[in-house]
Every structure is written in C-alpha cells, then in structure tokens.
C-alpha positions as CSV (number, residue, x, y, z in Angstrom):
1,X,31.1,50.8,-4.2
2,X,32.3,53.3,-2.1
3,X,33.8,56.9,-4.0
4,X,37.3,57.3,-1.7
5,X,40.0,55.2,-1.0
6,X,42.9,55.1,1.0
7,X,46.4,56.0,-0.3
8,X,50.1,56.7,0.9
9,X,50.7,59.9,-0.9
10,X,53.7,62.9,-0.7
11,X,53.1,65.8,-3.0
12,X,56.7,66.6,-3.0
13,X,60.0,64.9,-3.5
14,X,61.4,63.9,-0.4
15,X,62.0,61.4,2.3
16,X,59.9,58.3,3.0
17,X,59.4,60.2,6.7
18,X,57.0,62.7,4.1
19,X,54.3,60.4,3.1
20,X,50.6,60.5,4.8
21,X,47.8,57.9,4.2
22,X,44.8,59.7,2.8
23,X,41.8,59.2,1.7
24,X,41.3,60.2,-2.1
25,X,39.1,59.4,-4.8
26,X,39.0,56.0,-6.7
27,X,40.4,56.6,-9.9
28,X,38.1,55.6,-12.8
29,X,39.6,54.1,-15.8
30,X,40.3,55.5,-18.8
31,X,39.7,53.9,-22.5
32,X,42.0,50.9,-22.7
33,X,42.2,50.6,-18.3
34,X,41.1,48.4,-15.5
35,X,40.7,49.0,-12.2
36,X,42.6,47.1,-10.0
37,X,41.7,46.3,-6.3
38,X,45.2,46.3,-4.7
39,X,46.2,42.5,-3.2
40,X,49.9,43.5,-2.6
41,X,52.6,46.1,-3.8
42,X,55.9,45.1,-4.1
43,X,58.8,48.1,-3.9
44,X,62.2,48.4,-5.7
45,X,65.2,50.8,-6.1
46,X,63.7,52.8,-8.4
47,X,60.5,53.8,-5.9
48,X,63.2,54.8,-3.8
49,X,64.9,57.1,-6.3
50,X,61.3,58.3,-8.0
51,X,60.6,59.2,-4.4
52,X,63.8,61.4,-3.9
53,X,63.4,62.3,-7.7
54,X,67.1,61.6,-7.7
55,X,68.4,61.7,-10.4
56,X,67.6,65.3,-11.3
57,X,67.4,63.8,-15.2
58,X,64.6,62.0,-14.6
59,X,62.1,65.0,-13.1
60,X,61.6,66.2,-16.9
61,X,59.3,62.9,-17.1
62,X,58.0,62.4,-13.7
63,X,58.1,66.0,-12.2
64,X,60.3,69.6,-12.0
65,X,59.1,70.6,-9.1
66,X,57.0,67.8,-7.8
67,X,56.0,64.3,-8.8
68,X,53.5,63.7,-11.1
69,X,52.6,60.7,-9.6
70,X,52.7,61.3,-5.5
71,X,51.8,57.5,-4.6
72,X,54.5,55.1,-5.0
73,X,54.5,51.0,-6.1
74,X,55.2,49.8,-9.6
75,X,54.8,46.0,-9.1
76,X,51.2,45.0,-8.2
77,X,48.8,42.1,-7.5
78,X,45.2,42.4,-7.4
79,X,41.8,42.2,-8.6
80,X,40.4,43.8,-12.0
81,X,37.0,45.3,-10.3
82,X,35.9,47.6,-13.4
83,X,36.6,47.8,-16.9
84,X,37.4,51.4,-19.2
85,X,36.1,51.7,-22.6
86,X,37.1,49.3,-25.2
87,X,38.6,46.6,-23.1
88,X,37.6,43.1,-24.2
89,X,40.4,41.2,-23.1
90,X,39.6,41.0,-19.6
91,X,36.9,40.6,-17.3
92,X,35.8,41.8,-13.5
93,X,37.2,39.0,-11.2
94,X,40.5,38.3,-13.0
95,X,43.1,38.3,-10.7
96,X,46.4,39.6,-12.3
97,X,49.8,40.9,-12.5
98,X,51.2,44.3,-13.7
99,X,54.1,46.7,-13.7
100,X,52.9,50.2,-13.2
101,X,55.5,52.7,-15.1
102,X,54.7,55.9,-13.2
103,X,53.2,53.8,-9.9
104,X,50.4,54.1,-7.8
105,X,50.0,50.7,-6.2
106,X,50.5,52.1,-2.7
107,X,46.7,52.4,-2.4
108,X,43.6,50.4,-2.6
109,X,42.8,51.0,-5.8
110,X,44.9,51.9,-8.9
111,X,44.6,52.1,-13.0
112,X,46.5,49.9,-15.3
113,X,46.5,49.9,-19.0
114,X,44.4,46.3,-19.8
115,X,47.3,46.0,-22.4
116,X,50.1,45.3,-19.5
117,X,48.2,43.2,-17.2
118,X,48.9,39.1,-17.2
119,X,46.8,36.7,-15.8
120,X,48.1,35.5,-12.4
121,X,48.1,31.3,-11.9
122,X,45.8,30.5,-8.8
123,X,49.2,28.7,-7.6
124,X,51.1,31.3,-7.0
125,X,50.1,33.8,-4.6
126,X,49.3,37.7,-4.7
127,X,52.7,38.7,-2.6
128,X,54.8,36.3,-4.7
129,X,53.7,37.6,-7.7
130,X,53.7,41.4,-7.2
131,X,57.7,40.7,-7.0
132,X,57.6,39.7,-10.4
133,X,57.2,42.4,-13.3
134,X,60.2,44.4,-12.7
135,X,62.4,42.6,-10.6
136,X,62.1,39.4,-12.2
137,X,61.5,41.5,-15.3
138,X,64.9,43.0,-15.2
139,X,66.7,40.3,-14.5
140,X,65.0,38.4,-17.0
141,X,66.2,41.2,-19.3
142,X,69.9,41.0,-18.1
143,X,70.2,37.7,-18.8
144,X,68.7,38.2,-22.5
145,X,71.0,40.9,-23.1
146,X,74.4,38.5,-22.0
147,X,72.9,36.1,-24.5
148,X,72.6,33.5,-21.8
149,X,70.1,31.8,-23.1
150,X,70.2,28.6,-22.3
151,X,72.0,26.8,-25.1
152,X,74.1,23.6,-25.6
153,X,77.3,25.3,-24.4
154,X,77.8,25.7,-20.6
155,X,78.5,29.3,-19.7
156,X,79.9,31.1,-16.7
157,X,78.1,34.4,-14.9
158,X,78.9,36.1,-12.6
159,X,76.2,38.4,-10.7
160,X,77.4,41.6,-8.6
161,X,74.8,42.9,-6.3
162,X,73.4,39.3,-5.8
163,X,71.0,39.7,-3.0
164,X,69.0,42.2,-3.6
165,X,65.6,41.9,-5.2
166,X,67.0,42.1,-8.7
167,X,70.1,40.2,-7.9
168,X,68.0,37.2,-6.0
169,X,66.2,36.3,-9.2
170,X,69.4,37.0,-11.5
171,X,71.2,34.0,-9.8
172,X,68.0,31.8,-10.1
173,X,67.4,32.3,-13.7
174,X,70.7,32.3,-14.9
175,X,71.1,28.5,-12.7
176,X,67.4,27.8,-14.5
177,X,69.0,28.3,-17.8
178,X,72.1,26.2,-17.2
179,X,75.0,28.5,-16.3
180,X,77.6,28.2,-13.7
181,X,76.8,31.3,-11.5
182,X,79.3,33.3,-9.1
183,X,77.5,35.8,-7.2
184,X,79.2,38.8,-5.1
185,X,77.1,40.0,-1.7
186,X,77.8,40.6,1.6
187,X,78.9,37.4,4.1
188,X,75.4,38.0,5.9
189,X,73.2,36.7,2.9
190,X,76.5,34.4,1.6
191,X,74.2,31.4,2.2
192,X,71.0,32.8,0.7
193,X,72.7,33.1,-2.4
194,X,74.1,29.7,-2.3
195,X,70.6,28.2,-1.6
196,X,69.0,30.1,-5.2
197,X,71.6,28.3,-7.3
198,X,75.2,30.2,-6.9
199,X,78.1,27.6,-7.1
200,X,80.7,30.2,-5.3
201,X,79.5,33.8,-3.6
202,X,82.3,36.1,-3.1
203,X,82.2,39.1,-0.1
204,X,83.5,42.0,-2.4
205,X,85.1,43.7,1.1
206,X,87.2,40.8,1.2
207,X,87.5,39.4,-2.2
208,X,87.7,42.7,-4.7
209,X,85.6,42.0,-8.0
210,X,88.7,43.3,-9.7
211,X,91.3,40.5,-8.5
212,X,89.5,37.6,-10.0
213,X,90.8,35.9,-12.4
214,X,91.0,37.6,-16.3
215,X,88.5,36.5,-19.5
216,X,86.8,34.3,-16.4
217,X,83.4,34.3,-17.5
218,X,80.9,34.6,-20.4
219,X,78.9,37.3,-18.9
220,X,79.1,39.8,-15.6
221,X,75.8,41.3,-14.6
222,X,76.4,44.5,-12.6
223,X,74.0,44.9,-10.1
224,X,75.7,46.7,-6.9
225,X,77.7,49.2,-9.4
226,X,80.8,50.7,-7.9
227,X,83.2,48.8,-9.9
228,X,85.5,50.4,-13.1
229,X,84.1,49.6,-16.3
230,X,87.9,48.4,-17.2
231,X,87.9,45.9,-14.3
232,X,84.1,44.7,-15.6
233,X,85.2,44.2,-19.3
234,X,88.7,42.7,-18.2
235,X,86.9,39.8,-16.7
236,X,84.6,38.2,-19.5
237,X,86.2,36.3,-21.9
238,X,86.3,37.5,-25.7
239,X,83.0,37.5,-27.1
240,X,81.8,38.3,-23.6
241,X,78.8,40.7,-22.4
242,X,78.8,43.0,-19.4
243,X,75.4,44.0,-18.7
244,X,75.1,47.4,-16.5
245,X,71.7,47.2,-14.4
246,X,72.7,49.5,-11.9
247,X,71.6,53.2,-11.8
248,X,75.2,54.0,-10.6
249,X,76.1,57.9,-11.0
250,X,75.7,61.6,-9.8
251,X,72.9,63.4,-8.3
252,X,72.3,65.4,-11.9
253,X,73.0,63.0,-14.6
254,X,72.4,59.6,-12.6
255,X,74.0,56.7,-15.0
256,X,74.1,59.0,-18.5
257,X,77.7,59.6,-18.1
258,X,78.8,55.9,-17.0
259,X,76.9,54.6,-20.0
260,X,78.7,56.7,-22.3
261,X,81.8,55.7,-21.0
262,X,80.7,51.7,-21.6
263,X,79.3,52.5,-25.2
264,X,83.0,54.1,-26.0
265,X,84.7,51.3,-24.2
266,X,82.4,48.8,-26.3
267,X,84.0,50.6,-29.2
268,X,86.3,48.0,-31.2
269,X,86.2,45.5,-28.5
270,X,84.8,41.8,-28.3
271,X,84.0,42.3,-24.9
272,X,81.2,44.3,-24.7
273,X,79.2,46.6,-22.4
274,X,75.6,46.5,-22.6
275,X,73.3,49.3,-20.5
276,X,70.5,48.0,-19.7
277,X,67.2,49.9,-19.4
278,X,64.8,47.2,-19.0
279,X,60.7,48.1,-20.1
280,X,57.4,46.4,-19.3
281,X,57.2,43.2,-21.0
282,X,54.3,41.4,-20.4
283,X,55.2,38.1,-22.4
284,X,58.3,37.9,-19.9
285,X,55.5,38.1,-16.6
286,X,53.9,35.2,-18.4
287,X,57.2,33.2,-18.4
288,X,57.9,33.9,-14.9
289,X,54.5,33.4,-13.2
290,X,55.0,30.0,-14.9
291,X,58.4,29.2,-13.4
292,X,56.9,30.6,-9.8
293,X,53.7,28.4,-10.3
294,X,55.6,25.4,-11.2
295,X,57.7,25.7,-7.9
296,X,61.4,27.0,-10.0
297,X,61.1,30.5,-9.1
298,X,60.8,32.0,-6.2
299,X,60.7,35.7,-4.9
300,X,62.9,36.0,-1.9
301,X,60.9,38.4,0.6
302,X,62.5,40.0,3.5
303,X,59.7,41.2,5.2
304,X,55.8,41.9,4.5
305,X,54.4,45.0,6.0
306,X,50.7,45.7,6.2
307,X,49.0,48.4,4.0
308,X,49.0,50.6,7.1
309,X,52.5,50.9,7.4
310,X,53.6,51.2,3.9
311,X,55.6,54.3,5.0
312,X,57.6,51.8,7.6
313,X,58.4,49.6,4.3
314,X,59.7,52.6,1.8
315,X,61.9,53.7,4.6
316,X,63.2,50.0,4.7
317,X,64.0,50.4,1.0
318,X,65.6,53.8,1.8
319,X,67.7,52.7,4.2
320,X,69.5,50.2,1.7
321,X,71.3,46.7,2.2
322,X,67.8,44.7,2.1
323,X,68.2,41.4,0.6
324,X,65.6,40.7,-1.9
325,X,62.4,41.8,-1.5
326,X,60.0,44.3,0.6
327,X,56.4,44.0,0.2
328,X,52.9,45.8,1.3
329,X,50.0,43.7,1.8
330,X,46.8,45.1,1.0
331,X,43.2,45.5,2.7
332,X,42.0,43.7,-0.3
C-alpha cells in the first residue's frame, strides 16, 4: 500500500475558500485504532464552526492559535484496512460506521478508536450511513432528553429548525416513536418536512414560534435557536421538556451564557430546559443503522459532491439554509 494519501487540509482557522487537497502521509494506528479507507464523509454545523474555530471557547480543546486537527469530517463510512495493537474486535474488511470527535474524514484514509466504530448493515449504503452518528446521533439524544420515548401516552413535539440535517431526522424519530410532531422551517422545504412524518409545519417568518398556542406540547426541540427561552418554556405543558440543541450565542462564549440562563429558568419550574451536548454513542448508531436498513429511516441528502471538491461542499455548509444533509463521496 502506497505511504501518502490525499487530504483537504487548512492549517489555520478560517474560511472554507482556505483549504488545499494535499497529499500527506497515511496515518498508522495507534493501540486500540483502525484504519479506515474513507467511503463517504458526511458534514454538519459543527465542521463549520470547528473550521472558523468559532466559538473562541472551544480553541482551548481543538487549537489557540490553529486547529489541532486541520482536516475536517466527523461522520464517516468506510473500510477498516489495518488494525493497531490490541484490537480484537474487528477485522480488515469490515465495513463500518463512526463519529470522529476531532475529525479527519476529509481524506482517504483516517484513524478511529476500534471502540467507536459499528458495523454497517450491507443494506444500507456508505453515504446513507456516514449521516448517521451525529446527526441522527443528536437527534436521537434530543428526543431521549424530552423523555419521548415512545410510551402508551400520545405526546405532542414540536421541532424548530426542522430541515436541517439534525432537524430532518428529529421529525422522523420522534413520528417513529409515536408523537404528534409540529415542525418550524422555511415554506421552501414545508413539504419535505411533511413527507418525514410532521402533521403541521409552520414558516416562523409568517407564523412566530412565540404566538402558538400556551402549555401546547410535551416537548419543543430547539434546533434553529433564535427564540427567548421564556417563549420556549411558555409553550410545553407542565411537566414539559425544552431541549436546547442549537449552538446559539456570541463569538467568545458561543451557547455558555444561554445555557446558564435555561439552567436558572429551569430553577423551580415544571417546565424544564434541558442543554443538550450530545457525545458518541455507539449503541445509538446501532439502533439507527437498524431503522435505515429496515427502510424507517432515512438520511435526507441535499447534494453529494465528489472527494475532489470537498472544499465546494464545506462552503455549501458555510453558506447556511441547506436542508438536511451534504456529503463527500470518496475515491474508495
């Protein structure tokens, strides 16, 4: 096997304009890795905001002055092509799933911890599945944290932000799990929305979030952000859940300071205001490459763009409003 591979890389924080394929050397795992041959990379708001290093909270972990990791892509699909000391619970030829924390799956070849990758059904293919971990994953996640789980008694939801990549599969689990779901997006993706399970989409330009009715739902998952936390908790019902998935906030703090407000809010109250900060599960990947495989889920995909113009797709991302999700195809 050949020593280099190609990546899209920018050693600085910046625009999506800044990244350069190059070639660089094939990582080798570590003890406890694989090496994955990259089948497709699917991209979210936080590669965006990673990529900006916006907020400046975050560049203690990933960076001061520079990322740490300069090759963007936390959802991948490929191949495991060598194995790092001590990992017996996977072999060279599985194909898999996993959600890379730092990234890295805008290149050919990339490192996962064996512990993270899931096995990925031979029904459900590489660019469907790279849309799961963290999309699917965060959603999942929401929904967990409303306590909408399913149970004998029907509840109400209502998703804001609904057709975006997060917001897409939102609206299809909560349907899968028997709730009646309200969804807020733009009139252009209205009947998108309606398709994945929503039994009324609002346009917030036309019909403000915080003029429907009061105590109207179980649960409100906050996608889009942009709403007061009063009007949020005003519309669940007593007992209720908000669940805050949006990175809403300022350039320096990013969401710290809106999450504050929600945990003092939450204070006393039987409506509560849940921030969510959702983390790799692999169980969860499991439970969704199911649903995918058995035809239940499905990852709504804008628009596939080939490994060579991964740069083309982050500034797609970058440029907001996409409605679910964007994803590279590899050379694999």
């Amino acid at each position: 096997m050949t020593t280099t591979m190609q990546a899209w890389s920018n050693p600085a924080y910046g625009p999506a304009s800044g990244f350069r394929l190059k070639a660089v050397a094939i990582p080798a795992p570590g003890p406890g890795e694989v090496l994955l041959r990259v089948h497709a990379t699917a991209l979210n708001a936080g590669d965006v905001r990673l990529m900006l290093g916006d907020p400046l909270l975050v560049r203690p972990i990933f960076g001061m002055r520079r990322p740490k990791h300069p090759i963007r892509g936390m959802e991948v699909a490929g191949r495991v092509v060598a194995l790092g000391d001590g990992v017996t619970d996977a072999a060279t030829g599985d194909e898999v799933v996993v959600e890379l924390v730092g990234g890295g799956g805008l290149a050919e070849y990339v490192c996962a911890p064996a512990s993270r990758i899931v096995a990925r059904p031979a029904g459900v293919d590489p660019v469907q599945a790279a849309c799961l971990p963290v999309a699917a994953g965060t959603a999942w996640q929401a929904l967990d944290a409303a306590r909408i789980d399913g149970g004998a008694a029907p509840l109400r939801v209502l998703v804001i932000g609904a057709s975006g990549g997060v917001g897409t599969f939102a609206v299809q689990l909560a349907a899968l799990r028997g709730a009646e779901v309200w969804a807020s997006c733009g009139e252009r993706n209205r009947s998108l929305v309606e398709a994945l399970g929503a039994v009324r989409v609002l346009d917030h330009r036309t019909s403000p979030i915080a003029e429907l009715p009061a105590s109207h739902f179980d649960a409100v998952i906050d996608i889009a952000g942009g709403v007061p936390l009063r009007a949020l908790q005003r519309l669940v019902r007593d007992g209720g859940t908000v669940v805050l998935v949006t990175g809403d906030g300022g350039h320096v703090l990013g969401p710290i300071p809106r999450m504050l407000k929600a945990a003092v809010r939450s204070i006393g109250s039987r409506r509560r205001i849940r921030s969510l900060a959702a983390t790799p599960k692999p169980a969860i990947v499991h439970e969704l490459l199911a649903l995918a495989g058995s035809g239940s889920l499905r990852a709504v995909i804008e628009r596939e763009y080939p490994f060579a113009e991964a740069s083309a797709a982050l500034a797609h991302l970058e440029a907001g409003h996409t409605a679910g999700k964007v994803v590279v195809v590899g050379t694999a």
